[in-house]
C-alpha positions as CSV (number, residue, x, y, z in Angstrom):
1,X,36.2,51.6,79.0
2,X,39.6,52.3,77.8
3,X,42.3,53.1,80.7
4,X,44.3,55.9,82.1
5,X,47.0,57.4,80.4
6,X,50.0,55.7,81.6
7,X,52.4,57.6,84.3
8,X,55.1,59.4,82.9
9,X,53.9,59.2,79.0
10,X,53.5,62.1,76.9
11,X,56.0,64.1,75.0
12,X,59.4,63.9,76.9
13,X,60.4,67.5,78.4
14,X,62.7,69.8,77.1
15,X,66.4,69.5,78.8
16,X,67.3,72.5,81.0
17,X,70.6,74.1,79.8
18,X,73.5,73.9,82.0
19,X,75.1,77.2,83.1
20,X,77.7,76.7,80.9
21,X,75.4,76.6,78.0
22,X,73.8,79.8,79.1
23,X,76.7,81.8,79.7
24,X,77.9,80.4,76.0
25,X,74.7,81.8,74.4
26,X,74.6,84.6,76.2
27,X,78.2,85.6,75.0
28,X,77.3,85.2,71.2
29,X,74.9,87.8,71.7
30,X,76.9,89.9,73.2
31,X,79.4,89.7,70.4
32,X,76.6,90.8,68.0
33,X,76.9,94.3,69.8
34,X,80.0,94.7,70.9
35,X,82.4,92.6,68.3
36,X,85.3,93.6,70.4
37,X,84.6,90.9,72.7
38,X,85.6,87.9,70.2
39,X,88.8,89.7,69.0
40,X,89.6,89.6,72.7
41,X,90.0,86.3,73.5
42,X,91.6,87.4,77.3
43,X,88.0,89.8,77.7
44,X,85.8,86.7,76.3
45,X,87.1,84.1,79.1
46,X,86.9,87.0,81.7
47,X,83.0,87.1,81.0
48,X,82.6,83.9,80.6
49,X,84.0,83.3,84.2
50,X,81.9,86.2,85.7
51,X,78.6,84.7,83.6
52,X,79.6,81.1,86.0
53,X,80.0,82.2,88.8
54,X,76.3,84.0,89.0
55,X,72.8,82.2,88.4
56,X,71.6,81.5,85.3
57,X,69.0,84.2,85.5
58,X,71.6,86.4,86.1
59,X,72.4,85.7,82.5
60,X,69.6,85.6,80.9
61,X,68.5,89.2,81.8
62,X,71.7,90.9,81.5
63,X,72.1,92.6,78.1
64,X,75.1,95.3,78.3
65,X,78.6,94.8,78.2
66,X,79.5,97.5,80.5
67,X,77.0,96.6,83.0
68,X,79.0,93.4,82.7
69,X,82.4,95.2,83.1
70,X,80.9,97.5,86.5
71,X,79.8,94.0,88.1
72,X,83.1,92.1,87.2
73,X,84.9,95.0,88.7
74,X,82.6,94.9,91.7
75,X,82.9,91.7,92.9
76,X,87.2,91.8,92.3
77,X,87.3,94.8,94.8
78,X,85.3,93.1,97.1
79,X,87.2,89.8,96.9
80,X,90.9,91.1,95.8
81,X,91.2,94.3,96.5
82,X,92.5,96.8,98.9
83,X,89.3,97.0,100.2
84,X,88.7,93.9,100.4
85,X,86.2,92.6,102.9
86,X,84.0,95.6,102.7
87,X,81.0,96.6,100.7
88,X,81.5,98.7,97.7
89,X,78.6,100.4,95.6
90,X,78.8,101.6,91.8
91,X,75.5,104.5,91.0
92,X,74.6,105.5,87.4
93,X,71.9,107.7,86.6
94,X,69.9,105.4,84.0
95,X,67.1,106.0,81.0
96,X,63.4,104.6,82.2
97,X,61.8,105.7,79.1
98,X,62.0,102.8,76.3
99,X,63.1,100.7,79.1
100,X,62.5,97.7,77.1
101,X,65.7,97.0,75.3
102,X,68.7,98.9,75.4
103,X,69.6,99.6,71.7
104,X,69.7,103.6,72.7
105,X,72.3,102.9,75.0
106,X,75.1,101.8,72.4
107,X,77.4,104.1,70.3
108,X,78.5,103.6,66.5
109,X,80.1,100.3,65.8
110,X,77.7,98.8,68.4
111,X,80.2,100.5,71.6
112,X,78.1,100.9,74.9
113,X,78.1,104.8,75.3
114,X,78.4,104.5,79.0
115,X,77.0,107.0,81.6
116,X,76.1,110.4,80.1
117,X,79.3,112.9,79.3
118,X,77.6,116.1,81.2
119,X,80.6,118.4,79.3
120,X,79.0,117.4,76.0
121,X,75.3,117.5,77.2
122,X,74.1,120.4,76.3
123,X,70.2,119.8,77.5
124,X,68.4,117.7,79.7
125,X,67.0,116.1,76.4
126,X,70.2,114.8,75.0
127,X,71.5,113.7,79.2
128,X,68.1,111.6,79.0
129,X,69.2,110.1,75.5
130,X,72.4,109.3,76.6
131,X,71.7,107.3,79.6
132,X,71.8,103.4,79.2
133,X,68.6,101.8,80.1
134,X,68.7,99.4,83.5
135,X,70.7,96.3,83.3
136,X,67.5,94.3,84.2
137,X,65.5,96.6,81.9
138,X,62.2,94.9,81.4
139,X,60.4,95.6,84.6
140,X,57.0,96.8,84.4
141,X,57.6,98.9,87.8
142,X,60.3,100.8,85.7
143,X,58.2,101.5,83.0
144,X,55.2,102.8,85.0
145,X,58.1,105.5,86.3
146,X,57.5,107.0,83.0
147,X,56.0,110.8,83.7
148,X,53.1,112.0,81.2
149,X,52.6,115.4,80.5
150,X,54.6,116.2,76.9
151,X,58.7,115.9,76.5
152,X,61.3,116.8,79.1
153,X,61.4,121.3,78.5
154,X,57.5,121.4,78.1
155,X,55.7,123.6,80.5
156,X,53.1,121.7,82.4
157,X,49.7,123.0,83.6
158,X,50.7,124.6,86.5
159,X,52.9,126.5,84.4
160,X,56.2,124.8,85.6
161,X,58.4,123.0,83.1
162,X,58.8,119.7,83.2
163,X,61.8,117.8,84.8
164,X,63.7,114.4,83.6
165,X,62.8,112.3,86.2
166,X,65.9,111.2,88.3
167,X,66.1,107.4,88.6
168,X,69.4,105.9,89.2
169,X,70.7,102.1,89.2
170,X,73.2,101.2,92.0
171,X,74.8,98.4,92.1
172,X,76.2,96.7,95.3
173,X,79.2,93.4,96.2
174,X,80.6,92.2,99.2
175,X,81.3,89.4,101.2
176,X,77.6,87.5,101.4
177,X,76.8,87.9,104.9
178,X,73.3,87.3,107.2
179,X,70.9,90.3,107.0
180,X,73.0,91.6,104.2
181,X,70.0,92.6,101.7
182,X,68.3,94.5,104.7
183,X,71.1,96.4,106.2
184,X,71.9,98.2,102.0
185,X,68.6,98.7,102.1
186,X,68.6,100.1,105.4
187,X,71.8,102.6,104.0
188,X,69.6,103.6,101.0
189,X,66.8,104.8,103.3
190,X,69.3,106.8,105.7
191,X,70.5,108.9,102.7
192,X,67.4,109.5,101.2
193,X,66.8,107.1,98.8
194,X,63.2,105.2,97.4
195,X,64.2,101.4,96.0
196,X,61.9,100.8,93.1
197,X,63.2,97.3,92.5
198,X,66.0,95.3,93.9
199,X,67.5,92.1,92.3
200,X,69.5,90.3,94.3
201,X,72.1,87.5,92.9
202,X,75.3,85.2,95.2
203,X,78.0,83.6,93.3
204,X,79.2,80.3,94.1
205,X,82.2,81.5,96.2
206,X,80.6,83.6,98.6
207,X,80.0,86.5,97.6
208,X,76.7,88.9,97.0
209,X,75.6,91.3,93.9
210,X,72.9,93.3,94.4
211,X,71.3,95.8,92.1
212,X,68.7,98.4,93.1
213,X,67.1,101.0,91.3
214,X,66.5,104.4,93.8
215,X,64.9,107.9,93.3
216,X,65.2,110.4,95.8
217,X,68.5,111.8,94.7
218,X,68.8,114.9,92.5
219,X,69.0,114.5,88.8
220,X,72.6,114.3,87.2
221,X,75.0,113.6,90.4
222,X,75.9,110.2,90.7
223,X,79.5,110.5,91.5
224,X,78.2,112.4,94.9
225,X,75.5,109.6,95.0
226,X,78.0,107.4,95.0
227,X,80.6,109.3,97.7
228,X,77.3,109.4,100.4
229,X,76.5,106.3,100.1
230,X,80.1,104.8,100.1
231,X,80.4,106.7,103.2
232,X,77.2,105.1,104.6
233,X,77.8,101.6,104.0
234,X,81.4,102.2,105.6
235,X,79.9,103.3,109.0
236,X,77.8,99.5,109.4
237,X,78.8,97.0,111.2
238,X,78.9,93.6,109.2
């Protein structure tokens, strides 16, 4: 009768990486798109700090430099700026078609092309192409947001044309405080909004970064997305 397999044998498991490690990989990737980033030695330790101060999953799903950039800036205002102890919001309109991946979302030379430039968007094709994708951008809910029926312009069965669907990504810091998740989602509601998904991160000093993505707004107006919902946020009581 041969005997039990002693406790704890078997092949040994795999180290977890430290933060550090993550943030490190992470960063060489990002230099394989944007090769700015290790020419600017100031801009690389700037990411690297924003990368440590967030969880490692944080990390691992973010893929876009200027998603980067809008959280970095974020979480400054909300801890150094002249607005500091409030809550402060970014919105984008963003791209759910090809959601997985983001390699539409970055110019020649591997440059993020940012949000859309309505003055040179001549169609609500090209707005659509020009949108980055989300910054968490492999989540099945986003991908089922994808409307069938033929290409944006097509005229549906009911004779209407068809629409880009408006989805937009807003971003949210401030001071992590109780009930904090539940009162922005509370704003969102009072102007209008539908959260598909929310992802909700804390950095080690204190603060929160939350990142929704809403439809209910009208395609195209983030900047007035942004003004409402400012306004909204500035009218709780933390």
């Amino acid at each position: 009768m041969s005997g039990s397999p002693a406790f704890g044998s078997g092949s040994p498991s795999v180290p977890r990486a430290s933060k550090e490690q993550v943030a490190v990989k992470v960063l060489e990737r990002l230099k394989e798109s944007w090769p700015a980033i290790a020419e600017d030695r100031e801009l690389e330790e700037e990411l690297k700090g924003h990368l440590m101060r967030l969880p490692r999953r944080y990390a691992l799903d973010i893929h876009n430099l200027e998603d980067l950039r809008t959280h970095m800036r974020l979480l400054h205002a909300a801890k150094n700026g002249s607005s500091r102890g409030s809550v402060i919001c970014d919105s984008r309109g963003i791209r759910v078609s090809s959601v997985f991946g983001d390699g539409a979302g970055r110019g020649e030379g591997g440059e993020s092309s940012g949000d859309v430039d309505m003055a040179g968007a001549a169609s609500p094709v090209n707005i659509a192409r020009k949108l980055r994708a989300p910054t968490f951008g492999s989540s099945f809910n986003l991908h089922t947001l994808e409307e069938p029926g033929g290409p944006i312009g097509s005229v549906n069965a009911d004779g209407s044309t068809r629409q880009r669907l408006a989805v937009y990504e807003i971003a949210v810091s401030g001071l992590n405080r109780p009930r904090m998740l539940s009162r922005v989602s509370t704003a969102l509601f009072d102007i209008g909004l539908n959260i598909t998904e929310a992802h909700v991160f804390c950095t080690d000093d204190g603060f929160a970064l939350d990142v929704f993505v809403v439809q209910g707004w009208k395609p195209d107006d983030a900047a007035s997305l942004n003004v409402h919902l400012q306004k909204r946020l500035g009218q709780v009581n933390w």
